[in-house]
Every structure is written in C-alpha cells, then in structure tokens.
Legacy VTK file of the C-alpha trace (Angstrom):
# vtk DataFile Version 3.0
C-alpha trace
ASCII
DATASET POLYDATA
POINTS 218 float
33.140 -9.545 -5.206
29.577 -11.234 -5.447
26.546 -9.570 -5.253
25.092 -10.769 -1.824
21.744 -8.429 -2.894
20.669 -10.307 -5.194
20.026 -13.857 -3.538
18.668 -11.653 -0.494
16.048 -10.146 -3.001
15.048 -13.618 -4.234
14.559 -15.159 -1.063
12.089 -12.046 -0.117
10.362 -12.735 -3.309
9.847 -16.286 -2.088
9.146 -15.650 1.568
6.616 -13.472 1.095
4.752 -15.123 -1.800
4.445 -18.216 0.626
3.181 -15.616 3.152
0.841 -13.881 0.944
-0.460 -16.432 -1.693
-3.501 -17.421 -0.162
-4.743 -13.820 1.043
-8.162 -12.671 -0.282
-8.087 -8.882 0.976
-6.039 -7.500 -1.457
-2.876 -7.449 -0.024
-1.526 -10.668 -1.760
1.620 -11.487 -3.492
0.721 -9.852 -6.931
-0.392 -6.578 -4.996
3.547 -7.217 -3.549
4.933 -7.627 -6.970
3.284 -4.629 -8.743
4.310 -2.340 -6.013
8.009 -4.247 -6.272
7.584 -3.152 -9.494
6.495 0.290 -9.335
9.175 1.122 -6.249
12.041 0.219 -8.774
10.393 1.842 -11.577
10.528 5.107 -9.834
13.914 4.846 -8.338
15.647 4.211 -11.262
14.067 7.578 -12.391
14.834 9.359 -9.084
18.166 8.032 -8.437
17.545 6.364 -5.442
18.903 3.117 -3.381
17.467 0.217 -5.818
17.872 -2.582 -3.435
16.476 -0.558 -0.437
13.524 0.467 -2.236
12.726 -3.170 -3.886
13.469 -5.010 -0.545
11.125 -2.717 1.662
8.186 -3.149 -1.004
8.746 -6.719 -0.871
8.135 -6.744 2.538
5.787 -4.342 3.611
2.868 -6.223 3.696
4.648 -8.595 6.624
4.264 -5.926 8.713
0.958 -4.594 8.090
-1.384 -4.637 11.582
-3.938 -5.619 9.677
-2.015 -9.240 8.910
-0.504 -9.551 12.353
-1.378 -9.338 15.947
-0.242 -6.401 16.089
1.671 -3.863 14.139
4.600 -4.383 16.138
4.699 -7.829 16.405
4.891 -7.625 12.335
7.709 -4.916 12.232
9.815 -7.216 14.910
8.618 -10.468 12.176
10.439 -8.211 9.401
13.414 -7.101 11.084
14.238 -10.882 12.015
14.154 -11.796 8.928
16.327 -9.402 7.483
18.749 -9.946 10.645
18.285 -13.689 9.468
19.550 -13.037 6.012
22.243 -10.882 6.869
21.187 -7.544 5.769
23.443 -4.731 7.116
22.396 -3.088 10.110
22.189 0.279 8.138
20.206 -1.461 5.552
18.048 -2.926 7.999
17.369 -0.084 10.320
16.273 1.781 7.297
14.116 -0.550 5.835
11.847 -1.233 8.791
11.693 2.672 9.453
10.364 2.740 6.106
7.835 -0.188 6.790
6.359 1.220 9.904
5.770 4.920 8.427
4.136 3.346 5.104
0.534 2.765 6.052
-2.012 5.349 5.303
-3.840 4.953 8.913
-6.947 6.471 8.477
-5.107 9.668 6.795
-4.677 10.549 10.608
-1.290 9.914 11.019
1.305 12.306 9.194
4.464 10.695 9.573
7.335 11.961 8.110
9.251 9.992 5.261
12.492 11.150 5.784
14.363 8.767 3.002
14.013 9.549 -0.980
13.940 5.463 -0.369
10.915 5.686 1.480
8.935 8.216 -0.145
9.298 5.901 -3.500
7.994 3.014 -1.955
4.854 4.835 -0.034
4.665 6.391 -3.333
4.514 2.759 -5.217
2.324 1.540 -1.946
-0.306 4.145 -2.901
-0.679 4.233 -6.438
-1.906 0.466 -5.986
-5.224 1.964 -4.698
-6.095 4.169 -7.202
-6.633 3.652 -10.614
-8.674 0.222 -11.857
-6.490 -2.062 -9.568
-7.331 0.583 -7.021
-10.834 -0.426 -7.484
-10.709 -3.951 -7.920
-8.764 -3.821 -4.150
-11.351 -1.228 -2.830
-14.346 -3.778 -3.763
-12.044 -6.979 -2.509
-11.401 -5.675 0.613
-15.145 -4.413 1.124
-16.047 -8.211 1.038
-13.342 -9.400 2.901
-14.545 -7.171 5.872
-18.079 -7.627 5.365
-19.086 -4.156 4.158
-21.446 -3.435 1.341
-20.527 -2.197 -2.117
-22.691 0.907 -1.316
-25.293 2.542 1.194
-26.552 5.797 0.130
-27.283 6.938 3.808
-23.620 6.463 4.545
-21.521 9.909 4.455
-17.578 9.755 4.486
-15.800 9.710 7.917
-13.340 12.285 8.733
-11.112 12.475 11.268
-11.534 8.641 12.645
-8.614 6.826 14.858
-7.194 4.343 13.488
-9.572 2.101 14.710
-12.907 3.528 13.578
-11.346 3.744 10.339
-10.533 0.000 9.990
-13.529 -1.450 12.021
-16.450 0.961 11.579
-18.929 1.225 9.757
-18.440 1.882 6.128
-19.068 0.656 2.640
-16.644 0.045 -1.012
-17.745 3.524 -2.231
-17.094 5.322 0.971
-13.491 3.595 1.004
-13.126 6.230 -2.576
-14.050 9.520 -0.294
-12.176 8.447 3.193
-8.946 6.948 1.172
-8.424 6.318 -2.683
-8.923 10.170 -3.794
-7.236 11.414 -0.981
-4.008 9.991 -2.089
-3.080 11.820 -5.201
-2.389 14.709 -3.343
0.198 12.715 -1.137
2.426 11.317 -3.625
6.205 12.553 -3.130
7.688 12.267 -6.694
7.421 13.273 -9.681
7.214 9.909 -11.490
4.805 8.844 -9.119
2.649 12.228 -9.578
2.386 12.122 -12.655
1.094 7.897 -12.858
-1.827 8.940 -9.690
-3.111 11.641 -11.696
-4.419 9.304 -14.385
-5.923 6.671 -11.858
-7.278 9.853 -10.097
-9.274 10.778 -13.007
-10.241 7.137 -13.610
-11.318 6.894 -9.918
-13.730 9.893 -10.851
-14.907 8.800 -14.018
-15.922 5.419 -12.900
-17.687 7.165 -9.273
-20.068 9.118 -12.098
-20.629 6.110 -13.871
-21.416 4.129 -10.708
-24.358 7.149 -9.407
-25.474 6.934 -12.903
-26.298 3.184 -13.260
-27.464 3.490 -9.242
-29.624 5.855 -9.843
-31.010 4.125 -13.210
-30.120 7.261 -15.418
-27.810 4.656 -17.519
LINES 1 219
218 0 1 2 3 4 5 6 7 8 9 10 11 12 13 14 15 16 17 18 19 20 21 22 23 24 25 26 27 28 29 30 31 32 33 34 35 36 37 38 39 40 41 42 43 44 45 46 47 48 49 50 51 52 53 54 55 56 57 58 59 60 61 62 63 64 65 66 67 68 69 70 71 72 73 74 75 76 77 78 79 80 81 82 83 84 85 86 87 88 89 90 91 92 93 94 95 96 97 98 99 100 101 102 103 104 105 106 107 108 109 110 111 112 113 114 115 116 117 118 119 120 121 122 123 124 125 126 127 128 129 130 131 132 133 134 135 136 137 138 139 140 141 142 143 144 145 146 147 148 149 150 151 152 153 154 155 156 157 158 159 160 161 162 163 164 165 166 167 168 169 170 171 172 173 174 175 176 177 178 179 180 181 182 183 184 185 186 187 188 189 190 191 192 193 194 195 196 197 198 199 200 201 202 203 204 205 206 207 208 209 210 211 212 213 214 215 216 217
C-alpha cells in the first residue's frame, strides 16, 4: 500500500512556504521548518504520532490571529486544506485542536493539551522563542510592531487580555519578562525540557549583558 502521508507532508511544506516566505515578523517559513524540525525530533524520542506532530507544526502558523482576520477564520483556512488533501477526519480533527490550543496568548489562557501529539509541537512552538533564535524573533517582531528595543520606564505587564498583550504598549526587552522566560517552565517533555533550559540560561546571560552595555558598565 502507498504511503499517502508523505505527498500530504510535501504539499504542506510547499503551501505554507508560499504563505510564509515573504513575512518579516518572525513567523516565516524557516521559523516553520525549525519547529517541523524540532516537533519530529522530539516525537521520535517520545514515541508519538510522527505525521500528526510534523503536519500540525507545518501548519500552525496558518492559523495564527495574528496572520488572519481572525483566529477563526485561520483555523477554518487550515481545516480546508487538510479536508482538501484528504486527511482523515480523525487526523484532521486532531490536528486543528492542536492548532487552536498552541498559542501562548498573553500566558492568560491555560488550555489544556490533551494529545502527547500536541504537547510536542507546543513544546517545539516554544523553544523557538528562547534561546538566540528566541532573540533574534523577540527583536524582529519588536520592529515589525513598532516597539522599541528598550524603555527603562517600562515595567512587565501581568495579567493583560489578549489584546493588551498584543497591541499595548511594550518594548523587545519587556517581550523577555511578559513571554520568553516564562516558557521554560511550560514545556511538557522531557526532550524538550531539557533543550529550554539551555536557551533559558542564554536568555539570562545575554539580559545581563544587555543592562551592562545600557548602562555603560561594559
């Protein structure tokens, strides 16, 4: 019998890099492939659904509300293209309840991830925005959405809806207190535990070096 997965997982690959190509926020098509990456990476060590967990990182920037009209209107986007590819109802179903419980929303919303499948890609998701690449994203996206590396009379933002958090005001090194070393504590795995907790410690490192050369001590 042939493998119908793999020509599925190719034509993801292609939609999404024609999707995602151009994007300058840091969700573009080689954020997609090292979190492609990174999903199968850690479900070949956990055991889990390979094609499940590379298909949903594929596509989980599709979705994302911040790329759509809506976040709905980017879940419904996914789903028809899986239906148009002929992914299995089970598959499907499962890979868009994945998608719309993977953003981090402001840290407000705890979703469950009820799927080993899910938790590995969330986990994969996350460890993208820590770590140098973390940074490189966190300063991106900063001038994407017009905010400032850094403005000392700025304090971190806690509990914020999900719409202060996206549209208020903030800066690149707030983004490290409100987000990026908040997510170390939420990884699910073991593999993926084990990867944030080097990118955490870079994260800090590279905060003290950053005061440092502020504050002309360096």
């Amino acid at each position: 019998m042939p493998d119908t997965r793999k020509p599925i997982l190719q034509a993801a690959r292609d939609f999404v890099r024609q999707e995602l190509k151009d994007d300058s926020s840091g969700h573009d098509w080689w954020h997609i492939v090292r979190v492609a990456n990174n999903a199968v990476a850690i479900a070949e060590k956990e055991g889990a659904d390979l094609f499940i967990c590379e298909l949903a990182a594929l596509l989980h920037d599709i979705a994302d509300g911040k790329l759509n009209e809506s976040e709905e209107a980017g879940l419904q986007k996914v789903e028809q293209w899986l239906i148009l590819h002929e992914v299995s109802e089970i598959d499907r179903n499962h890979i868009v309840d994945i998608i719309s419980k993977l953003s981090f929303k402001g840290g407000q919303t705890r979703e469950d991830m009820p799927s080993l499948e899910g938790k590995i890609v969330q986990d994969a998701d996350r460890l993208d925005a820590i770590g140098a690449i973390g940074i490189a994203r966190a300063m991106v996206y900063s001038g994407h959405t017009g905010r400032p590396i850094h403005d000392p009379d700025l304090q971190p933002r806690e509990m914020m809806t999900l719409e202060e958090y996206r549209n208020g005001k903030s800066s690149a090194i707030m983004h490290f207190y409100e987000k990026l070393l908040k997510l170390k504590d939420t990884m699910h795995t073991s593999a993926a535990k084990e990867l944030a907790e080097g990118r955490h410690q870079f994260l800090e490192v590279y905060l003290n070096e950053f005061y440092d050369e502020w504050e002309a001590r360096k």
